[in-house]
N, C-alpha and C positions, 0 to 999 in steps of 0.2 A: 465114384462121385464126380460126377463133375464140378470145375472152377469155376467159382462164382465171380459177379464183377467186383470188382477194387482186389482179387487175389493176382499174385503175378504167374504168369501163363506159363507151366512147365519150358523146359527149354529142351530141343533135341537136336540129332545132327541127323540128317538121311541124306542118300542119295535120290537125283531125279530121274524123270526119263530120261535125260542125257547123262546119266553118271556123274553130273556134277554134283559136290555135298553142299548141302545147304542146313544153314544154324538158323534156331531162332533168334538167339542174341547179333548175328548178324546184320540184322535189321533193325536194330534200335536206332531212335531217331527218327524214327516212321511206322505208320501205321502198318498191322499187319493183319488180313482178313484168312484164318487161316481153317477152311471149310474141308470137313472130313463127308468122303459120300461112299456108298455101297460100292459100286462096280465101275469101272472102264467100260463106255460102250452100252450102258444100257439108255432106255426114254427116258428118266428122270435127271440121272447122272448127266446124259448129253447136255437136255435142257439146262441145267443149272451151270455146267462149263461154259454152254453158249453166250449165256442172262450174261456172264462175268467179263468174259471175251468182247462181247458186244459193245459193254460199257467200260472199258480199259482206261479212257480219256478221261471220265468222269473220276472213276478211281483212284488216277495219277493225279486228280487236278485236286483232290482232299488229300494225298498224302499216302492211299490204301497199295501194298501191295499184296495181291494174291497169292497163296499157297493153296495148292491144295494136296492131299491125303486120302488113301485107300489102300486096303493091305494087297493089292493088284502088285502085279512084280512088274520091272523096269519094261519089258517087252508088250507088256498089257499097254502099261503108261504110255509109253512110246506111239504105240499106234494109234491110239487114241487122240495124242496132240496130236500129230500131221495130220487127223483127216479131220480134224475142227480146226485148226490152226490154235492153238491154242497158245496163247503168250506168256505163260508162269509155269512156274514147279507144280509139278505132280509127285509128291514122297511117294518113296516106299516103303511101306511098313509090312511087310511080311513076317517080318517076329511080332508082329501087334503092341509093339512097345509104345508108341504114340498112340494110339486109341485107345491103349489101358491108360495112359496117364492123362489123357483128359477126358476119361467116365466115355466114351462113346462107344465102348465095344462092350455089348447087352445082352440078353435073350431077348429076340424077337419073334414073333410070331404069325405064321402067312399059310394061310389055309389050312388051317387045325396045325400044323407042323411047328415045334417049336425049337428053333435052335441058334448058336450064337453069331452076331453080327454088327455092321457100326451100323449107330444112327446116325443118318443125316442130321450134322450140325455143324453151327456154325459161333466161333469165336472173334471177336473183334477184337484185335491187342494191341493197345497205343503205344506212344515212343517210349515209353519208360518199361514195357514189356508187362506191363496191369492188364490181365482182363477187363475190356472197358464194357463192352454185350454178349450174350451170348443167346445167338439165336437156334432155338430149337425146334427142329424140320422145316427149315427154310422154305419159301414155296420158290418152284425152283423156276418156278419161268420171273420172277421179281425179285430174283437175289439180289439184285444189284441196289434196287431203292429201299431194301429191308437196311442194307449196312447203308446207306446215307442219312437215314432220318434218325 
Protein backbone atom coordinates (compact mmCIF):
# COMPACT_ATOMS: atom_id res chain seq x y z
CA UNK A 1 0.00 0.00 0.00
CA UNK A 2 1.05 2.87 -0.48
CA UNK A 3 1.64 6.19 2.21
CA UNK A 4 -0.96 8.28 2.22
CA UNK A 5 -0.52 12.17 2.92
CA UNK A 6 -0.35 13.34 6.75
CA UNK A 7 1.35 9.55 7.25
CA UNK A 8 5.16 9.87 8.07
CA UNK A 9 7.32 8.57 5.05
CA UNK A 10 9.02 5.33 5.85
CA UNK A 11 12.74 6.13 6.51
CA UNK A 12 15.81 4.35 4.80
CA UNK A 13 19.40 4.43 4.42
CA UNK A 14 20.91 3.56 0.72
CA UNK A 15 23.74 4.01 -0.98
CA UNK A 16 24.08 6.37 -4.31
CA UNK A 17 25.74 6.47 -7.44
CA UNK A 18 28.79 7.62 -5.75
CA UNK A 19 28.62 5.19 -2.89
CA UNK A 20 27.66 7.77 -0.59
CA UNK A 21 24.86 6.57 2.08
CA UNK A 22 22.09 8.75 2.22
CA UNK A 23 19.09 8.72 5.21
CA UNK A 24 15.81 10.00 4.87
CA UNK A 25 15.79 11.47 8.29
CA UNK A 26 18.85 13.18 7.25
CA UNK A 27 17.00 15.59 5.59
CA UNK A 28 14.53 16.77 8.05
CA UNK A 29 14.17 20.40 8.06
CA UNK A 30 13.58 20.31 4.38
CA UNK A 31 11.48 19.31 1.88
CA UNK A 32 12.12 16.04 0.34
CA UNK A 33 10.72 15.05 -3.43
CA UNK A 34 11.67 11.59 -3.26
CA UNK A 35 10.52 10.05 -6.87
CA UNK A 36 10.76 6.30 -7.56
CA UNK A 37 11.07 5.53 -11.69
CA UNK A 38 11.44 2.21 -13.76
CA UNK A 39 14.96 2.29 -15.37
CA UNK A 40 18.26 4.28 -15.72
CA UNK A 41 18.50 5.38 -19.20
CA UNK A 42 15.27 4.73 -20.69
CA UNK A 43 12.71 8.02 -22.63
CA UNK A 44 10.49 8.37 -19.87
CA UNK A 45 13.01 7.91 -16.97
CA UNK A 46 15.46 10.49 -18.89
CA UNK A 47 12.69 12.91 -19.31
CA UNK A 48 11.62 13.10 -15.83
CA UNK A 49 15.59 13.31 -14.36
CA UNK A 50 15.91 15.99 -17.00
CA UNK A 51 12.12 18.02 -16.06
CA UNK A 52 13.92 17.94 -12.23
CA UNK A 53 17.63 18.88 -13.34
CA UNK A 54 16.37 21.57 -15.37
CA UNK A 55 14.42 23.08 -12.49
CA UNK A 56 17.05 22.58 -9.50
CA UNK A 57 16.74 26.50 -8.74
CA UNK A 58 13.20 26.51 -8.46
CA UNK A 59 13.42 23.48 -6.17
CA UNK A 60 16.15 24.88 -3.91
CA UNK A 61 14.34 28.26 -3.86
CA UNK A 62 10.91 26.15 -2.06
CA UNK A 63 13.13 24.17 0.18
CA UNK A 64 12.75 20.67 -2.31
CA UNK A 65 15.56 18.35 -2.38
CA UNK A 66 15.48 15.65 -4.85
CA UNK A 67 16.03 11.92 -4.30
CA UNK A 68 15.61 9.71 -6.56
CA UNK A 69 15.06 5.72 -6.63
CA UNK A 70 15.25 2.51 -8.79
CA UNK A 71 16.29 -0.92 -8.16
CA UNK A 72 19.20 -0.18 -10.97
CA UNK A 73 22.54 -0.94 -9.29
CA UNK A 74 25.27 1.86 -8.36
CA UNK A 75 26.98 1.25 -12.13
CA UNK A 76 23.47 1.71 -13.93
CA UNK A 77 23.06 5.05 -11.63
CA UNK A 78 26.33 6.12 -12.11
CA UNK A 79 26.27 6.35 -15.82
CA UNK A 80 23.24 7.73 -16.02
CA UNK A 81 24.05 10.88 -13.87
CA UNK A 82 27.30 11.90 -15.90
CA UNK A 83 25.58 11.89 -19.07
CA UNK A 84 22.52 14.06 -18.01
CA UNK A 85 24.40 15.67 -15.37
CA UNK A 86 22.35 15.09 -12.88
CA UNK A 87 22.64 16.93 -9.43
CA UNK A 88 20.97 14.61 -6.65
CA UNK A 89 20.89 11.01 -5.37
CA UNK A 90 19.98 8.24 -7.38
CA UNK A 91 19.43 5.05 -4.37
CA UNK A 92 19.90 1.88 -4.90
CA UNK A 93 17.56 -0.51 -4.20
CA UNK A 94 18.38 -3.67 -5.60
CA UNK A 95 16.85 -5.82 -2.51
CA UNK A 96 13.62 -3.70 -3.33
CA UNK A 97 13.35 -2.72 0.23
CA UNK A 98 12.45 0.87 -0.55
CA UNK A 99 9.82 0.17 -3.27
CA UNK A 100 8.15 -2.34 -1.02
CA UNK A 101 7.89 0.10 1.80
CA UNK A 102 6.41 2.69 -0.10
CA UNK A 103 3.68 0.29 -2.30
CA UNK A 104 5.45 1.15 -5.65
CA UNK A 105 6.90 -2.16 -6.46
CA UNK A 106 3.54 -3.92 -8.44
CA UNK A 107 2.43 -6.20 -11.27
CA UNK A 108 2.37 -4.32 -14.16
CA UNK A 109 1.35 -4.98 -17.23
CA UNK A 110 3.05 -4.16 -21.08
CA UNK A 111 1.88 -5.99 -24.07
CA UNK A 112 -0.18 -8.81 -22.70
CA UNK A 113 3.03 -9.64 -20.41
CA UNK A 114 2.44 -9.50 -16.97
CA UNK A 115 5.18 -9.22 -14.39
CA UNK A 116 6.60 -7.29 -11.49
CA UNK A 117 8.00 -3.67 -11.33
CA UNK A 118 7.95 0.01 -9.84
CA UNK A 119 5.53 2.44 -10.68
CA UNK A 120 6.43 5.76 -11.46
CA UNK A 121 5.82 7.70 -8.42
CA UNK A 122 6.15 10.37 -6.76
CA UNK A 123 6.22 11.43 -2.91
CA UNK A 124 6.52 14.89 -1.48
CA UNK A 125 7.82 14.74 2.34
CA UNK A 126 7.97 17.91 4.31
CA UNK A 127 10.33 18.90 7.16
CA UNK A 128 8.79 16.93 9.76
CA UNK A 129 9.25 13.70 7.43
CA UNK A 130 4.94 13.62 6.73
CA UNK A 131 3.91 12.51 3.59
CA UNK A 132 2.70 16.02 2.37
CA UNK A 133 1.45 14.54 -1.86
CA UNK A 134 1.83 11.91 -3.45
CA UNK A 135 1.76 12.00 -6.95
CA UNK A 136 0.96 9.07 -9.02
CA UNK A 137 2.54 8.65 -12.65
CA UNK A 138 3.89 11.79 -12.73
CA UNK A 139 3.96 13.30 -16.39
CA UNK A 140 7.40 13.24 -16.75
CA UNK A 141 8.25 16.03 -19.09
CA UNK A 142 6.21 18.63 -15.85
CA UNK A 143 7.55 16.92 -12.97
CA UNK A 144 8.86 19.86 -11.67
CA UNK A 145 5.46 22.08 -11.63
CA UNK A 146 3.27 18.89 -10.47
CA UNK A 147 5.61 19.27 -6.90
CA UNK A 148 5.10 23.22 -6.87
CA UNK A 149 1.48 23.69 -7.08
Amino acid sequence: MLPEPGQPAPDFTAQDQDGNTVSLHDYRGQKVALYFYPKDDTPGCTAQACNLRDHQEELKASNIQVIGVSIDGETAHKKFALKYDLPFPLLVDTEKKIVADYGVWQEKKNYGKTYMGTVRTTFLIDENGLIEKVIKRPDTKEHTAQLLK
